[in-house]
C-alpha positions as CSV (number, residue, x, y, z in Angstrom):
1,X,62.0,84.6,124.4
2,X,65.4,86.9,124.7
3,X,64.5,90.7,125.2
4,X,66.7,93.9,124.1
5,X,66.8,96.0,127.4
6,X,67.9,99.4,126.9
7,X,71.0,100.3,129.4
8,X,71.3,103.8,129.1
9,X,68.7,106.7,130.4
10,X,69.9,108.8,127.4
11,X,68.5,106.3,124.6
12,X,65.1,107.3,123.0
13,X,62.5,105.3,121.2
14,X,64.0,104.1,117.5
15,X,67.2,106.0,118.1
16,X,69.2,102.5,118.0
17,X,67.9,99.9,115.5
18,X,69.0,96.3,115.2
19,X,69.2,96.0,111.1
20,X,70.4,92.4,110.5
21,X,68.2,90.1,111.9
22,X,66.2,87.8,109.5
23,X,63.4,88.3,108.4
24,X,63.9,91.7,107.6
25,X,60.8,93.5,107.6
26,X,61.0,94.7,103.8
27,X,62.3,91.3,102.7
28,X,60.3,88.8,104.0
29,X,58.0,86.6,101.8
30,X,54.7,86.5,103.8
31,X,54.1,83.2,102.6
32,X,57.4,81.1,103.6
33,X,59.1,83.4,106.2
34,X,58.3,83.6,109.5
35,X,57.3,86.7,111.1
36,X,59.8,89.9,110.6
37,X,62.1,90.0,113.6
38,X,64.1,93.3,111.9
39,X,64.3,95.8,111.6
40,X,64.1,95.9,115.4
41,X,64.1,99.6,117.4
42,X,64.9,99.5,120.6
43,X,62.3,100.9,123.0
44,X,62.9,102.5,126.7
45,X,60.7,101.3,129.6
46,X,57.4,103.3,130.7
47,X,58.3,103.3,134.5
48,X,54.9,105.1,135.1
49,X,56.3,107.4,138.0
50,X,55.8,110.9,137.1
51,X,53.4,112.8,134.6
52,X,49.4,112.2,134.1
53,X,50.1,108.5,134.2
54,X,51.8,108.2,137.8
55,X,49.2,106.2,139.6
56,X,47.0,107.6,142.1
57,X,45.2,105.3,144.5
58,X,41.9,106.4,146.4
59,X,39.7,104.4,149.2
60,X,36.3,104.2,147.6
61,X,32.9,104.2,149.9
62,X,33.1,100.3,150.5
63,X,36.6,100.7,152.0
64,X,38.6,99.3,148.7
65,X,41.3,100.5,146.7
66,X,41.1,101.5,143.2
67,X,43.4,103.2,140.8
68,X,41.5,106.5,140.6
69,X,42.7,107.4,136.8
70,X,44.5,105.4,134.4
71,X,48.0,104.7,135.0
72,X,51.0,102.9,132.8
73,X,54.1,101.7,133.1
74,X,56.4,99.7,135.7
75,X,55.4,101.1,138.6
76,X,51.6,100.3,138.3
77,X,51.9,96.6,137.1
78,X,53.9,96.0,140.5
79,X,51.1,97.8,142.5
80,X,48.2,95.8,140.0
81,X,50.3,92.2,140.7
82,X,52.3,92.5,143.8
83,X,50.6,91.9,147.2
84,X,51.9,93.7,150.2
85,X,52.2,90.7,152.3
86,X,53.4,92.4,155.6
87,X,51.8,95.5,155.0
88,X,50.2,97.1,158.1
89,X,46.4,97.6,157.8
90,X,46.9,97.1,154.1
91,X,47.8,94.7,151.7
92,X,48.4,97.4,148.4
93,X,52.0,98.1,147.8
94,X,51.9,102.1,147.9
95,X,52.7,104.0,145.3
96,X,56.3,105.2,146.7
97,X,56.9,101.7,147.8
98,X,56.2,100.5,143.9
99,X,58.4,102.9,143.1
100,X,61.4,102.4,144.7
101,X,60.9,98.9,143.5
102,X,60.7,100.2,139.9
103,X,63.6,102.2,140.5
104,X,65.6,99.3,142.1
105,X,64.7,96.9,139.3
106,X,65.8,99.5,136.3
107,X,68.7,99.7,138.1
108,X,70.1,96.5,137.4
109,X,68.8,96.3,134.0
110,X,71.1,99.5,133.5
111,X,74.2,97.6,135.3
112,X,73.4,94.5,133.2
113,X,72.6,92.3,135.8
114,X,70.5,89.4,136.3
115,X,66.8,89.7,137.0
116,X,66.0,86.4,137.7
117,X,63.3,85.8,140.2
118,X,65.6,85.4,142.8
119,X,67.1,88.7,142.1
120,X,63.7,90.4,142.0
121,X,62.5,88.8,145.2
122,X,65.7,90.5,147.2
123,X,64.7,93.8,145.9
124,X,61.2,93.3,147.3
125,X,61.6,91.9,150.5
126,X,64.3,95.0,150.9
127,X,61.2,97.2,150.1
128,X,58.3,95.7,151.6
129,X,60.2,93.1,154.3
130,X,60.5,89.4,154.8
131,X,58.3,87.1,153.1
132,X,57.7,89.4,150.3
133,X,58.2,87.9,146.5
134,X,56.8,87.9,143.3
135,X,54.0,84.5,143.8
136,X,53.7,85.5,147.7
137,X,50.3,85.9,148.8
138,X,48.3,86.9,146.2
139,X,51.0,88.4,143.7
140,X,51.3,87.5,140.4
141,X,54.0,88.9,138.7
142,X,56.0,87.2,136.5
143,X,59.8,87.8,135.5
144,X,59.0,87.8,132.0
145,X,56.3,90.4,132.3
146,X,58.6,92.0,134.2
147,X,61.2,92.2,131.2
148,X,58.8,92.9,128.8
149,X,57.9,96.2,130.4
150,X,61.5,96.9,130.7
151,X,62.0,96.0,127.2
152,X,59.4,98.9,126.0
153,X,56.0,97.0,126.3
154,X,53.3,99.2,127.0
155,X,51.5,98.8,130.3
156,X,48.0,100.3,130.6
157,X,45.9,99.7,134.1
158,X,42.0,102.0,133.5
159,X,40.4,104.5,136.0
160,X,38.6,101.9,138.9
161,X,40.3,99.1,138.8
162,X,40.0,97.6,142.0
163,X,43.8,96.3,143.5
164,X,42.3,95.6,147.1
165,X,38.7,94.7,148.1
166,X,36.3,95.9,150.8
167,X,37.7,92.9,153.0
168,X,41.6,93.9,153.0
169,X,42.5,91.5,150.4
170,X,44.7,92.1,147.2
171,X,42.8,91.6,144.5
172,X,44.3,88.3,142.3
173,X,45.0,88.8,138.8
174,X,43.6,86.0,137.2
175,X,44.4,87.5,133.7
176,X,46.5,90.4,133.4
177,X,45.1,91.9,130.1
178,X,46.7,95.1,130.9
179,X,49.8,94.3,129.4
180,X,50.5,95.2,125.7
181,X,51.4,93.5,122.6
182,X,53.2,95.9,120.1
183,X,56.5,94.5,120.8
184,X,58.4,93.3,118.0
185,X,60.0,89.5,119.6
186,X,63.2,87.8,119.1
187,X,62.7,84.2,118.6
188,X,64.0,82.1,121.2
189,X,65.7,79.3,118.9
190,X,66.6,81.5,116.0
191,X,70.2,81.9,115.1
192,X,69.9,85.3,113.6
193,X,70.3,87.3,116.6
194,X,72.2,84.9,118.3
195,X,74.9,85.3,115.1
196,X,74.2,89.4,115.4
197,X,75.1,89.1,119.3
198,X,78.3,87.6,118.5
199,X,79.5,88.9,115.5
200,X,77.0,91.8,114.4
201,X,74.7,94.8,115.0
202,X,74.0,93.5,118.7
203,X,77.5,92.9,119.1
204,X,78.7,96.0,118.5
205,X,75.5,96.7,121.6
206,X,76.3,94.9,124.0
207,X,80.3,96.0,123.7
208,X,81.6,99.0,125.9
209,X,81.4,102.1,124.2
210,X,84.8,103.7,123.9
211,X,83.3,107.1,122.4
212,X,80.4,107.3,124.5
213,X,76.8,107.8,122.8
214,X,75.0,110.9,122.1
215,X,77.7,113.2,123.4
216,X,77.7,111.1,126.4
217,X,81.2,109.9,127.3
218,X,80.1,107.3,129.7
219,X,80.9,104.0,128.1
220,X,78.3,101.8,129.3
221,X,76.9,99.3,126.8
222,X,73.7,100.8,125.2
223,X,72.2,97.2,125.4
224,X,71.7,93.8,127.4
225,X,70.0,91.1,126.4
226,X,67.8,88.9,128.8
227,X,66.7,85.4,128.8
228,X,62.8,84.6,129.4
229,X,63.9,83.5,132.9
230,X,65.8,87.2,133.4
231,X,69.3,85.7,133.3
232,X,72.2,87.3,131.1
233,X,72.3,86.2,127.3
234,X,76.3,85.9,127.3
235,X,76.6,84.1,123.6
């Protein structure tokens, strides 16, 4: 399903609102619409690397790895679903190395560029070296996870949880139930945002911004919107 990616560090949560998608919220008949897609606020991503929810890994007694107190946001699901293939003694991306991924990865969300798996396999392998990627080993992230963090999602990872065992191995995620579901979704084969990207509220989003935002004179688009597979939505 598309996502709304926030391109600007200076947005805050509901401070930009999408208002003409259908259903609208207070319009909808619960009976013969689907669910609301508007009004939708646009969320900023939880990157998870600073305050009480920065990650802090510590070697328990049996020599594995745990997250010693809860931790959200980007920077955690890479170190929860990304294995350290090449890594030395170790196979848990470290918490700097997850995030200058993070960091790397926001990045091109904020230059509206692609963040396709292709895309987000360079980034790691320039982290963590050659043969690094998102299904390497035992990884398993996913792009669309990915955007849906990005997108606002919440990401919540509890005190113990164990990301490499006593043998040296990342732990696999069979099912990440970590990730949250609070998000209100486009619908992939809707037209109603499609029509609002091209000739409405998103529009006017995705556009350069010729008087800046929030006395901000940059004019960056505030938005992007991403495809499922984390290529550009270009109409």
């Amino acid at each position: 399903m598309p996502y709304i990616i926030a391109r600007r560090s200076e947005i805050q949560n509901g401070s930009i609102q999408v208002t003409d998608l259908f259903p609208n919220q207070s319009q909808a008949n619960l009976v013969n619409d689907p669910a609301p897609q508007g009004p939708f606020y646009v969320r900023v991503p939880n990157m998870g690397n600073s305050g009480f929810f920065r990650p802090v890994l510590a070697e328990i007694g049996d020599g594995s790895i745990v997250f010693a107190r809860e931790a959200r946001g980007l920077v955690s699901y890479i170190i929860k679903n990304v294995d350290a293939v090449n890594g030395a003694g170790t196979r848990t991306v470290t918490v700097t190395q997850a995030e200058t991924l993070a960091n790397a990865i926001l990045a091109r969300a904020q230059g509206g560029l692609a963040l396709a798996e292709a895309n987000i396999n360079a980034l790691l392998v320039a982290t963590l070296g050659a043969g690094a990627a998102i299904d390497a080993g035992d990884s398993t992230a996913s792009v669309d996870a990915i955007l849906q963090i990005l997108a606002g999602e919440q990401y919540v990872i509890e005190a113990g949880y164990v990301v490499q065992d006593a043998g040296g191995d990342h732990v696999v995620v069979l099912a990440d139930t970590s990730l949250g579901a609070t998000m209100r979704r486009l619908v992939e084969r809707d037209t109603s945002w499609q029509v609002s990207f091209n000739e409405g509220t998103l529009a006017g989003l995705v556009a350069a911004r010729p008087n800046g935002f929030a006395g901000n004179t940059a004019t960056t688009p505030l938005v992007a919107v991403y495809n499922t597979d984390g290529t550009v939505y270009n109409g």
